[in-house]
C-alpha positions in Angstrom: 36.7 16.0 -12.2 37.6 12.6 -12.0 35.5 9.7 -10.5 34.9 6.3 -10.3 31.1 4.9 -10.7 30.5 4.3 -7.6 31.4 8.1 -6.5 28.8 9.1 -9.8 26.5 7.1 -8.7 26.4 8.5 -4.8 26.5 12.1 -6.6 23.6 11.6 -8.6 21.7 10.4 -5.7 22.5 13.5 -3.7 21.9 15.7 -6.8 18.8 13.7 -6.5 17.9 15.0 -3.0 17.9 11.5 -1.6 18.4 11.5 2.2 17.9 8.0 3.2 18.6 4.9 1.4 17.8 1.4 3.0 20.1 -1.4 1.7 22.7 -4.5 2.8 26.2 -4.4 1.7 28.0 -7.4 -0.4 31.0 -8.0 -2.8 29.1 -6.9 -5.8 28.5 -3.3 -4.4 31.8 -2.3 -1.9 32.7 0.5 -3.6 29.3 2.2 -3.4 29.2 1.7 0.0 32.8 2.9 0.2 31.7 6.0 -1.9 28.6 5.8 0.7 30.8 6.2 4.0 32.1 9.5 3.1 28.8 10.7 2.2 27.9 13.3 4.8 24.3 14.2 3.2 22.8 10.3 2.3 21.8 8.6 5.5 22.2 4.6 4.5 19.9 2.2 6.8 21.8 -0.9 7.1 18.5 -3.7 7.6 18.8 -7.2 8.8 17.4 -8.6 5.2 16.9 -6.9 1.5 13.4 -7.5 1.9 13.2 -5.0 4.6 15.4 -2.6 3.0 12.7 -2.4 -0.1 9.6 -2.6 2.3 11.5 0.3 4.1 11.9 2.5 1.1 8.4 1.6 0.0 7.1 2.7 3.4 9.2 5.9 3.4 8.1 6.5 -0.3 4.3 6.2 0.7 4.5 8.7 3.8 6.2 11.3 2.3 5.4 11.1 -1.7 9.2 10.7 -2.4 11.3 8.4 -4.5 12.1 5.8 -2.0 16.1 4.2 -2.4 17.2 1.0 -1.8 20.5 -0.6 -2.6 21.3 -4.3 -2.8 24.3 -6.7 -3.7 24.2 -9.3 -6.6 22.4 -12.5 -6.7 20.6 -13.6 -3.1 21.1 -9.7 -2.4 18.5 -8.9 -5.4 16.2 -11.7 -5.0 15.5 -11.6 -1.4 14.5 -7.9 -3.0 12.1 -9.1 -5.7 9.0 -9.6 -3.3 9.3 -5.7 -2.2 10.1 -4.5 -6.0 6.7 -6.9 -6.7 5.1 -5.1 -3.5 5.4 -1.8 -4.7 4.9 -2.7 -8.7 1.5 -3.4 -7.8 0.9 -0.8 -5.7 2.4 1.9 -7.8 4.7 3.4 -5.8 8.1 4.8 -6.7 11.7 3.7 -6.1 14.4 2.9 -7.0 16.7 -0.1 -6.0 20.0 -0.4 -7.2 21.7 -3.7 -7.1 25.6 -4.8 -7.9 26.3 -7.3 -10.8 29.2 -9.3 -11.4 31.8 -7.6 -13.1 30.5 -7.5 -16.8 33.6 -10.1 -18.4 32.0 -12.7 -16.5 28.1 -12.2 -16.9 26.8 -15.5 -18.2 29.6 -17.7 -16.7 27.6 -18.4 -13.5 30.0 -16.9 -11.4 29.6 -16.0 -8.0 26.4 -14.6 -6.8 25.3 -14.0 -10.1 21.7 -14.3 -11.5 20.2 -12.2 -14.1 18.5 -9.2 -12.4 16.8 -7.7 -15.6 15.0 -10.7 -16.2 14.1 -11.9 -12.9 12.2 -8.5 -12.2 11.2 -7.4 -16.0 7.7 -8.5 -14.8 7.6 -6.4 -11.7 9.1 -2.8 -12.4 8.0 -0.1 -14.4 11.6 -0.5 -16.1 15.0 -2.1 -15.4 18.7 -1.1 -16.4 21.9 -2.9 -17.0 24.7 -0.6 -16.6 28.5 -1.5 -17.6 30.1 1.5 -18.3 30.6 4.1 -15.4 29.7 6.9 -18.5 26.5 5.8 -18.5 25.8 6.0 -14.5 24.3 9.7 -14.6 22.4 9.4 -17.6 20.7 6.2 -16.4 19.9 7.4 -12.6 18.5 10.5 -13.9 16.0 8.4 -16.4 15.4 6.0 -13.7 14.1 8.6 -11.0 11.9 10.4 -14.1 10.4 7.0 -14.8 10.0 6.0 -11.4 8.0 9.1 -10.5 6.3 10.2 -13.4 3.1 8.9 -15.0 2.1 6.0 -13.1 4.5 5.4 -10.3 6.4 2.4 -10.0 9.5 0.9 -9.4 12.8 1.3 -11.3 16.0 -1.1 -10.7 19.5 -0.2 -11.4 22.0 -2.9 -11.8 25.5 -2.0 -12.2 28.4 -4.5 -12.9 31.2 -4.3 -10.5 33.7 -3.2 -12.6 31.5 0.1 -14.0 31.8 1.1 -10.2 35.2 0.5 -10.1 36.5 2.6 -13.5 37.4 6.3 -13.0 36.1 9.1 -15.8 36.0 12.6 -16.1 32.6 13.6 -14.3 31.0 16.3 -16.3 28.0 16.3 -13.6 24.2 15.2 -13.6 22.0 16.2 -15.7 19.3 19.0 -15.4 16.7 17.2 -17.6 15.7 14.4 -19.4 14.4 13.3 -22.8 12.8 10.0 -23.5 11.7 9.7 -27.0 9.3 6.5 -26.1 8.5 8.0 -22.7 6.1 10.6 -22.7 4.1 10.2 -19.5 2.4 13.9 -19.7 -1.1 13.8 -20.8 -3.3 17.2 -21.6 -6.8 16.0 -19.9 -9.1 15.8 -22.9 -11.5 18.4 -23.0 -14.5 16.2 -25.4 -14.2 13.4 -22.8 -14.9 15.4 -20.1 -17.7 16.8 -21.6 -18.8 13.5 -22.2 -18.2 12.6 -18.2 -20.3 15.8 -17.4 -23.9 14.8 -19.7 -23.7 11.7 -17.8 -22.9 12.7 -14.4 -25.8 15.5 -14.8 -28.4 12.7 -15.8 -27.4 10.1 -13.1 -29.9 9.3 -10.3 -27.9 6.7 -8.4 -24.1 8.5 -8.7 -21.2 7.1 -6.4 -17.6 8.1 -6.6 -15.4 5.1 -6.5 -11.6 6.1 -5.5 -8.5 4.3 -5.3 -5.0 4.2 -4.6 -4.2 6.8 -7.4 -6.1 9.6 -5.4 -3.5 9.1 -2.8 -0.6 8.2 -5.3 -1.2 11.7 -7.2 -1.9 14.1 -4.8 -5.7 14.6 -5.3 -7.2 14.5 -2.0 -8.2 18.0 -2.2 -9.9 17.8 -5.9 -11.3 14.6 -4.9 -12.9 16.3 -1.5 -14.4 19.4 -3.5 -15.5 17.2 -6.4 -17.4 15.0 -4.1 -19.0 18.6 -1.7 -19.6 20.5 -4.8 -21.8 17.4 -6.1 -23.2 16.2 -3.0 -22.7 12.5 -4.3 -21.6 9.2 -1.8 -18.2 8.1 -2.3 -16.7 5.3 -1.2 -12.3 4.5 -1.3 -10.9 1.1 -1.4 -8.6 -0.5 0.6 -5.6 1.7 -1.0 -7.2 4.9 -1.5 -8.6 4.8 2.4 -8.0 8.8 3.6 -8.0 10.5 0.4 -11.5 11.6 1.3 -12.5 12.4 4.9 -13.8 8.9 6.5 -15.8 10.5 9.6 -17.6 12.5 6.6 -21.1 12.1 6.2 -20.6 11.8 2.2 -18.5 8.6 2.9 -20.3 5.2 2.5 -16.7 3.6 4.1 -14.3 0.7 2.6 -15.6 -1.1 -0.8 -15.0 -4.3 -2.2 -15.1 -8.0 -0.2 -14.5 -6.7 3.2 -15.8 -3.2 2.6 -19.5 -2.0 4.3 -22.9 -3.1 3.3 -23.8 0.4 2.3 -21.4 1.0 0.1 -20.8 -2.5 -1.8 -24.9 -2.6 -2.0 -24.9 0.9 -3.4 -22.3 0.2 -5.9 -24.3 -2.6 -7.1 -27.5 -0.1 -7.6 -26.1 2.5 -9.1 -26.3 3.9 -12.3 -23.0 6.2 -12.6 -20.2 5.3 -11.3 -17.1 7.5 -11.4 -13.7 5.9 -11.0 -11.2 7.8 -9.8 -7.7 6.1 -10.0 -8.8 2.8 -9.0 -8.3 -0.3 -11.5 -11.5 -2.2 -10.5 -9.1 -5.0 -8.6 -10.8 -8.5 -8.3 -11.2 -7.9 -4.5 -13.5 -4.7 -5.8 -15.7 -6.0 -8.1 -16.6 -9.5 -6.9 -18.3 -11.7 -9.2 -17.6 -9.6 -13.0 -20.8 -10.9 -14.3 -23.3 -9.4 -11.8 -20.6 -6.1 -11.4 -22.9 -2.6 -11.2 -25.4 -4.0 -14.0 -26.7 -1.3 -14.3 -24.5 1.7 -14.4 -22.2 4.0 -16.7 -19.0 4.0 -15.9 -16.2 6.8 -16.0 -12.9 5.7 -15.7 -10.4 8.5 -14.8 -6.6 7.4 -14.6 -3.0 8.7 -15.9 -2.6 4.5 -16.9 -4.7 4.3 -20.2 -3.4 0.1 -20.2 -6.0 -0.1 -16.5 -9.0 1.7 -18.7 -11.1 -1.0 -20.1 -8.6 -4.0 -18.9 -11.4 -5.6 -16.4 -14.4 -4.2 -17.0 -16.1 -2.1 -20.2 -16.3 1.9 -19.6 -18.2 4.3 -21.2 -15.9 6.8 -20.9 -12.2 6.9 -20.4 -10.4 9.9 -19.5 -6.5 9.5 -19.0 -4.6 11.9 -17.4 -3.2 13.1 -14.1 -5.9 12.4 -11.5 -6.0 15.6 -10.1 -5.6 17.6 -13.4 -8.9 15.6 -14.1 -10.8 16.1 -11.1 -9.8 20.0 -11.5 -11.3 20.0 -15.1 -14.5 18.4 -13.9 -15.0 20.8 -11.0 -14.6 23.8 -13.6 -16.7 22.3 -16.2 -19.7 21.1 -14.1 -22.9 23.0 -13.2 -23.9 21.7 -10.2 -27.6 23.3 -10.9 -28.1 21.0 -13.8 -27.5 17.3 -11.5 -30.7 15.8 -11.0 -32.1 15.5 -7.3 -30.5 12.5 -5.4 -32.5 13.0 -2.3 -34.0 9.7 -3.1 -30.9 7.9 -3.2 -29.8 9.2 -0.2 -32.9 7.9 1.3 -31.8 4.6 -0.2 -27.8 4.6 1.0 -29.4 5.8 4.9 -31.5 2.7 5.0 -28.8 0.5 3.7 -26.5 2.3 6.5 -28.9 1.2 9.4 -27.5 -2.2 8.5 -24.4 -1.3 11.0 -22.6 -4.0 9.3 -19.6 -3.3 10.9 -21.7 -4.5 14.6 -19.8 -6.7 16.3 -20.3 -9.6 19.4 -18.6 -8.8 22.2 -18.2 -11.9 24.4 -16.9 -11.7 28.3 -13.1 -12.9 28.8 -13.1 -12.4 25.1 -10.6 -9.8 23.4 -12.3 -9.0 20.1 -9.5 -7.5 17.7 -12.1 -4.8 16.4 -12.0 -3.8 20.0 -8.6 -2.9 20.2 -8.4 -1.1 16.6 -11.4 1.0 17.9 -8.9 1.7 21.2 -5.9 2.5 18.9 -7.9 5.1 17.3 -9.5 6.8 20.2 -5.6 7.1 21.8 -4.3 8.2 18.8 -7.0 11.0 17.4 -7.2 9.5 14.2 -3.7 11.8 13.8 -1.1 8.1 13.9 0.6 6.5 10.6 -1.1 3.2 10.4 1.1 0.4 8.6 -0.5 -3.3 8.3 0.7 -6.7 7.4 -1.7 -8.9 5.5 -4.2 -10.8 6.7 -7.0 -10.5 9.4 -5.7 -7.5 11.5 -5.1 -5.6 8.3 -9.1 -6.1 7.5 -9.6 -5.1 10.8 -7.1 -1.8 10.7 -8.8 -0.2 7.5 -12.7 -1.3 8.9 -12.4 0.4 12.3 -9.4 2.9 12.2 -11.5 5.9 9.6 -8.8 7.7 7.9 -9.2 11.5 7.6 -6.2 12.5 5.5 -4.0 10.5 2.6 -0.6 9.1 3.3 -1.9 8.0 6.7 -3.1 4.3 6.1 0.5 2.2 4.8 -0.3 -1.4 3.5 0.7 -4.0 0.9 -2.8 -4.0 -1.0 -2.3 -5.5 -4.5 0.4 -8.3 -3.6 -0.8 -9.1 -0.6 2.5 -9.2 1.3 3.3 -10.9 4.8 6.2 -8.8 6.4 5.6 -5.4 4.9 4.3 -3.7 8.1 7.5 -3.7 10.5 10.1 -2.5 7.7 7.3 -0.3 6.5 6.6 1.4 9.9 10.7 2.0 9.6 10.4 3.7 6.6 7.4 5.7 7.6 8.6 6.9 11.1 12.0 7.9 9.1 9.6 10.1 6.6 7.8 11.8 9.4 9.7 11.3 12.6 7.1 13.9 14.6 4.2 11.5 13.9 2.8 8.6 15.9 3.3 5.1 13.5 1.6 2.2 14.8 2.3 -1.0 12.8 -1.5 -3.1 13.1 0.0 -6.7 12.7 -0.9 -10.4 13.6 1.1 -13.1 14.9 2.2 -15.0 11.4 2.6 -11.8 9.5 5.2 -10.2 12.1 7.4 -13.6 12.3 8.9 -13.1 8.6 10.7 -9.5 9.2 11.5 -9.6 12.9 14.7 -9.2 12.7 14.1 -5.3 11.7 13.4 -4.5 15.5 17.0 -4.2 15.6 17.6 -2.0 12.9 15.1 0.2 14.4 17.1 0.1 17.5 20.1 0.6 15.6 18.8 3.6 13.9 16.3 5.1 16.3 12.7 4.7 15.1 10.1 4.3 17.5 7.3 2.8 16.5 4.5 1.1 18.4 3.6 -2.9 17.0 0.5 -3.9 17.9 0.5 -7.7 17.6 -3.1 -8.9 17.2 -2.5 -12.6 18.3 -5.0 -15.1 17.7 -2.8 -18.4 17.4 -3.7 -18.5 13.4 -2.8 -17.7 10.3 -6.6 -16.1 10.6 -7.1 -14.8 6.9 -6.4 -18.8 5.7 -8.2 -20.6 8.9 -11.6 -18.2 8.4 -11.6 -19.3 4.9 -11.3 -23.1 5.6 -13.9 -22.3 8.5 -16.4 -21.2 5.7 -15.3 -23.0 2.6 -13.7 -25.7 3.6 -15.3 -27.9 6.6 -13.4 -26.3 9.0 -10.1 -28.2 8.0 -7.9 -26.0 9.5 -5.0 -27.4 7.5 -1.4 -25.4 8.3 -3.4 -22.3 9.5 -2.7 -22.1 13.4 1.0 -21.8 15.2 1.8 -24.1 18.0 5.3 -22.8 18.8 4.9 -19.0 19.1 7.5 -17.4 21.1 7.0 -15.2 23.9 7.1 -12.0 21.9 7.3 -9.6 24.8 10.2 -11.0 25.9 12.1 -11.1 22.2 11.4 -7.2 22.2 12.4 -7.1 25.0 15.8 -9.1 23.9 16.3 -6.2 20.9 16.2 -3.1 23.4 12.7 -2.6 23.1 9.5 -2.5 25.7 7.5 -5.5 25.7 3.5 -5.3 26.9 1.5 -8.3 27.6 -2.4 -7.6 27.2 -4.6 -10.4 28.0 -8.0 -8.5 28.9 -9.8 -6.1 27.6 -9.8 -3.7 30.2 -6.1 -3.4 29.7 -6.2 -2.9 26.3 -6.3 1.3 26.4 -4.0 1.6 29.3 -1.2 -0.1 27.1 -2.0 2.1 24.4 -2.1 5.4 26.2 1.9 3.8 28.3 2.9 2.7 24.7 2.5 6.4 22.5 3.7 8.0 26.0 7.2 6.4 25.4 8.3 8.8 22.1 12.1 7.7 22.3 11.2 3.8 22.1 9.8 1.2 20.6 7.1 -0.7 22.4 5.5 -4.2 21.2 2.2 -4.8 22.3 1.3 -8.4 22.3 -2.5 -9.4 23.2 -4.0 -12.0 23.2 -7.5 -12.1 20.9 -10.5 -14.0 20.2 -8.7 -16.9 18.1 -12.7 -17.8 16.2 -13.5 -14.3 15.2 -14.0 -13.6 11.4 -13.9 -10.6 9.1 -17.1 -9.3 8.4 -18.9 -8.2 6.1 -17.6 -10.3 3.5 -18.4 -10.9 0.0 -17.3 -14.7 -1.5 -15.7 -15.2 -4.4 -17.8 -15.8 -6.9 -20.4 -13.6 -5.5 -21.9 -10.1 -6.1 -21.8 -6.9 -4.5 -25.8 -7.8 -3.2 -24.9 -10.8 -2.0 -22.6 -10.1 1.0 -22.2 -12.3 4.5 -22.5 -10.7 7.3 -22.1 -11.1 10.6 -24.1 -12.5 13.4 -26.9 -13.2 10.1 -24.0 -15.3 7.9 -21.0 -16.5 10.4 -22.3 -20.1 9.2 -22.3 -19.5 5.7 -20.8 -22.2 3.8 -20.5 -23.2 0.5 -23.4 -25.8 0.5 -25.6 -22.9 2.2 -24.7 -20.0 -0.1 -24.7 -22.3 -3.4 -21.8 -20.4 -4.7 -18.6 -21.3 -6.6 -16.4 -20.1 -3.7 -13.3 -21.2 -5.0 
């Protein structure tokens, strides 16, 4: 049959079981959205700003372990989207965006709106596409979704020139499958290196698992559960593979890295065989590289083989699905041959009794832990959990212990202010029976605002919980420790009265100013199913994020609190620059 691009395009997205795709109309891409309105199986999210439309489908992408969709317009349309392609880049996390070009005769003649997508995001997506002729459109969707979602995840842009939208073919229909000659993301796990893994693993006296985002990313919470059981080693996750293993389980040393527990940074540092388990040994992981885990082996497991080796030396590499890994390991080892960690265990419990996750409480005071513990106790531990950056995300991944993956939604690698609100959209669109709570602070939730009325618009309730301190905390504890309390553009002297603006979008507005409110508003707030309700309360504008290990520092050598809220660069004698 006969169709134009943009009607190819829309079929291959519903050949491509796409229900939802988040995006903002312009010149560059009318006929899609024309091929769009007469589209009765592709529900389009029309968001106040492309950045929200990416953070949307990133959120959707990471609740439900789909291909998240978004679709933007040339030139400010695709820019305003780079920061969410960059978001979920680093994160690895599949999408795909497509955005409009100028009609190709023009490209290169600065006409209007035009910039040059493919090289403004070649750094931050797995790969990018110019498309000019409609006869490529199906071709090119169908490699785009097979990149996006194969191997390691990642993002995948699109760009079509008007004109390849507006031409009419003969449609011969999407293709069933796909051949990439210098794609080949499936990897047979290597049977030598895992025996290799297992004569270390049985010799090690000190083991710890270390997991990451990938355990989430490829499905292996269950292999990563039995793995860690059938071995009886600790494990601890990092801040993007939190709920991939059971948090309230007694095997679990908690959150690694700068922010992460005592137990479990200090037993890092100790061991003597470490198994990584789709993590890529991030900055915020491994401190200071020169005193990293001097003394252990490391297995590095991960489908990337470019992350094995990148930061840190290995011992031994295997590449390959995660779980396909973790499943050859659980077949292969002999759990009557692993030396006796009682010892160890001994070590980890005295290291626990730390409690480094203690707390002041201080009358009139709202600490934010406080009301992350509260969030947790009304929700079961059973809500979506979606985080900006800062503080309150700190906060969100220390006190809220995630049970199961796909729970815990945050912008770990980039770092991005804004993801949470456009996120929690995504997320409550992905699983619309589940509670999503989007932990955020009063900076963070200031640059996507305006998506509290696309979630009127389009009906997802969500509950914000606006941790509001005055500050740009993250930044202001830093200059309180590092730089002689010069609290240089850190705090906010014209905040508006947020439960009022919620109010002014359709949605319920709650002031909390004491504690003893703090679980009432909760319990009224997840009561309300059919709305959206923004909690605003007021916390303790001095507290820090503890424990805490400076840059430049080691694993051993955290700050924590109540022993190290002073700490300062002349008292630690560090480089914490």
């Amino acid at each position: 049959m006969k169709l134009n691009g943009a009607q190819i395009l829309v079929d291959c997205l519903k050949s491509e079981g796409v229900k939802h795709i988040f995006g903002y109309p312009g010149g560059a891409v009318l006929h899609i959205y024309d091929a769009l309105d007469v589209c009765t199986v592709i529900d389009h999210i029309l968001v106040r700003h492309e950045q929200g439309a990416v953070h949307a489908a990133d959120g959707y992408a990471r609740t439900s372990g789909k291909c998240g969709v978004a679709l933007v317009t040339s030139g400010p349309g695709l820019t305003n989207a780079v920061t969410g392609i960059a978001t979920a880049f680093t994160d690895s996390i599949p999408m795909v965006v497509v955005s409009g070009q100028v009609p190709s005769p023009v490209i290169g003649s600065d006409a209007f709106q035009e910039v040059d997508a493919v090289g403004i995001t070649r750094s931050c997506v797995k790969h990018n596409f110019l498309v000019k002729n409609a006869d490529d459109i199906a071709e090119i969707v169908k490699k785009a979704f097979y990149i996006a979602t194969t191997g390691r995840p990642g993002p995948v842009l699109i760009d079509i020139t008007k004109d390849a939208t507006i031409a009419e073919i003969e449609y011969e229909g999407y293709p069933q499958t796909i051949k990439m000659r210098s794609y080949q993301p499936e990897v047979q796990v290597d049977a030598e290196q895992i025996k290799k893994a297992i004569a270390i693993i049985e010799k090690a006296k000190k083991p710890i698992i270390y997991s990451g985002g990938g355990s989430v990313i490829g499905n292996a919470s269950k292999a990563l559960t039995t793995l860690t059981h059938n071995t009886g080693f600790p494990i601890t996750q990092t801040l993007m593979g939190l709920g991939a293993f059971p948090a309230t389980d007694k095997q679990s040393l908690g959150m690694l890295g700068m922010h992460g527990t005592y137990e479990s940074n200090m037993a890092m540092h100790d061991s003597d065989c470490i198994i990584a388990v789709g993590a890529r040994f991030d900055d915020r992981i491994t401190g200071n590289l020169e005193k990293f885990c001097p003394y252990a082996k490391i297995i590095h497991i991960d489908i990337d083989p470019s992350t094995i080796g990148k930061v840190v030396g290995v011992d031994v590499s295997i590449i390959g699905q995660v779980n396909d890994v973790l499943q050859a390991l659980i077949q292969s080892l002999d759990t009557k041959k692993l030396e006796n960690i009682d010892l160890w265990w001994k070590q980890i419990d005295d290291w626990r009794s730390v409690d480094s996750m203690a707390y002041r409480t201080k009358q009139g005071v709202i600490k934010p832990q406080t009301v992350i513990e509260a969030l947790y106790e009304v929700t079961k531990g059973e809500a979506i959990v979606t985080s900006d950056v800062g503080q309150h995300q700190m906060w969100a991944a220390q006190y809220y212990p995630f049970d199961k993956p796909r729970r815990w939604i945050n912008s770990g690698g980039l770092g991005t202010m804004g993801f949470g609100l456009p996120a929690a959209m995504g997320a409550k669109l992905a699983d619309p029976d589940r509670d999503v709570a989007c932990v955020t602070g009063d900076g963070s939730i200031q640059m996507m605002l305006q998506e509290l009325s696309t979630m009127l618009q389009y009906h997802t309730p969500v509950k914000i919980i606006n941790i509001n301190n005055g500050y740009l905390g993250m930044v202001r504890q830093w200059q309180e420790f590092f730089y002689d309390k010069r609290y240089s553009m850190s705090y906010m002297d014209a905040l508006p009265d947020f439960v009022k603006l919620a109010e002014s979008y359709g949605h319920i507005g709650i002031k909390v100013e004491k504690e003893s409110d703090i679980k009432p508003a909760l319990i009224e707030a997840f009561k309300q199913k059919d709305r959206t309700v923004f909690i605003d309360i007021s916390t303790d504008p001095t507290e820090n994020v503890f424990p805490m290990i400076p840059s430049g520092a080691g694993h051993h050598e955290m700050l924590l609190a109540g022993r190290d809220e002073m700490a300062s660069t002349n008292d630690s004698g560090l480089n914490l620059v």
